[in-house]
SELUM-507103 format. One record per residue (C-alpha): residue number from 1; x, y, z. Coordinates in nm, 4 decimals, decimal comma. Example, Ala and Ser with C-alpha at 12.3 -4.5 7.8 and 13.67 -1.06 7.14 Angstrom:
<sites>
pos; c1; c2; c3
1; 1,2300; -0,4500; 0,7800
2; 1,3670; -0,1060; 0,7140
</sites>
This chain:
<sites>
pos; c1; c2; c3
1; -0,1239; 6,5625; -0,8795
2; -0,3769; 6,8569; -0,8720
3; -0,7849; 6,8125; -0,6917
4; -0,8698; 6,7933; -1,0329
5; -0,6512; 6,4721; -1,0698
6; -0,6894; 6,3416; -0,7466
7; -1,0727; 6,3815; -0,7714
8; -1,0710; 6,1680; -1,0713
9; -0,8406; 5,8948; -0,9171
10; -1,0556; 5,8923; -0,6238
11; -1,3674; 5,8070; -0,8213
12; -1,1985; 5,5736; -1,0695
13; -1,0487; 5,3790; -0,7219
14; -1,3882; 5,3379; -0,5495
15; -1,6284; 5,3709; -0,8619
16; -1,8170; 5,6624; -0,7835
17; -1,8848; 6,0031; -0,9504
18; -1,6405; 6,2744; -0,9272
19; -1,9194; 6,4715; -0,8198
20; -1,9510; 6,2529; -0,5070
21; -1,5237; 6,2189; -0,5129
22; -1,5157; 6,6139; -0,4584
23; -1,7912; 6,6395; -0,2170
24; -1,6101; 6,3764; -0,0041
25; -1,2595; 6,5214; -0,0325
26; -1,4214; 6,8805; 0,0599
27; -1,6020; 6,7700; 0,3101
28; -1,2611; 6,5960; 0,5091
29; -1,0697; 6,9267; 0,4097
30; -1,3422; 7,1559; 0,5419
31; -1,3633; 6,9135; 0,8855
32; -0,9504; 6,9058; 0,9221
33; -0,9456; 7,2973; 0,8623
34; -1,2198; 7,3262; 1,1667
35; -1,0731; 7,1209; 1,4220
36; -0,7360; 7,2748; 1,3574
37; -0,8932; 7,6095; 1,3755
38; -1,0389; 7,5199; 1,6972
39; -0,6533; 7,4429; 1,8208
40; -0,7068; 7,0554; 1,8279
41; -0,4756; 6,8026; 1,6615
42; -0,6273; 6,5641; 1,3805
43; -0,4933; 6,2186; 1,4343
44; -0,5895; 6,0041; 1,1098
45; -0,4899; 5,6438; 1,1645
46; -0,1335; 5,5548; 1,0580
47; -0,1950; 5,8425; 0,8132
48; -0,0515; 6,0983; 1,0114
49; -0,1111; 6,3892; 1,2565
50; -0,1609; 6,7325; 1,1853
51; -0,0777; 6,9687; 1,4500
52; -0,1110; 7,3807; 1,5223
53; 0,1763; 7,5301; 1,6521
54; 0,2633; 7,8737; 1,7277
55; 0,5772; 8,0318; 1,6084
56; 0,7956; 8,2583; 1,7948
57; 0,6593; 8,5881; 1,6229
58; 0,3117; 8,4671; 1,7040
59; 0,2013; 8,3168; 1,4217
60; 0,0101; 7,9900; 1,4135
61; 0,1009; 7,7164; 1,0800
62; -0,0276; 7,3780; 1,0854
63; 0,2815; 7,0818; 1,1334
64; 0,2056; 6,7110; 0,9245
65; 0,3935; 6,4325; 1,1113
66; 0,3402; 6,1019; 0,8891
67; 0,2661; 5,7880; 1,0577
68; 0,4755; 5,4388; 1,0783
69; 0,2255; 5,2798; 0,7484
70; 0,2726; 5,6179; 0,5198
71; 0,6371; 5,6269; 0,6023
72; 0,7033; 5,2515; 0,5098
73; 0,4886; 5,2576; 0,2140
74; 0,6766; 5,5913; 0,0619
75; 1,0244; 5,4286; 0,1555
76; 0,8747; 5,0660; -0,0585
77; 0,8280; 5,3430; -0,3212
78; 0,4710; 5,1671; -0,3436
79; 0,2241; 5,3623; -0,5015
80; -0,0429; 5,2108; -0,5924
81; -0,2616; 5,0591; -0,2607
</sites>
């Protein structure tokens, strides 16, 4: 799935535009991308974590470790919420 498709499940799902879909995805994109820039984890429910760590040569990459409720609902192969 692409923004473009996600954007347009997101507004389908909650019944809103796909204007206001995109501004809302953006806007938690552009908010994770600052607080990881800043060196701070982002800790989103039993989401996940995302997590900067710095490699050997240096080099900082951001880490995803899924939570407990993604985990079991990937495993149930449940996909729609």
């Amino acid at each position: 799935m692409d923004t473009r498709e996600f954007t347009r499940a997101l507004a389908e799902r909650k019944g809103i535009s796909e204007e206001s879909a995109y501004r809302s995805i953006n806007s938690v994109m552009d908010m994770i991308r600052v607080v990881l820039a800043e060196g701070e984890e982002v800790r989103i429910g039993s989401f996940g974590k995302f997590t900067v760590v710095t490699e050997l040569n240096g080099n900082r990459t951001v880490m995803f470790c899924s939570g407990k409720s993604l985990k079991q609902t990937i495993n149930a192969g449940e996909g729609r919420i």
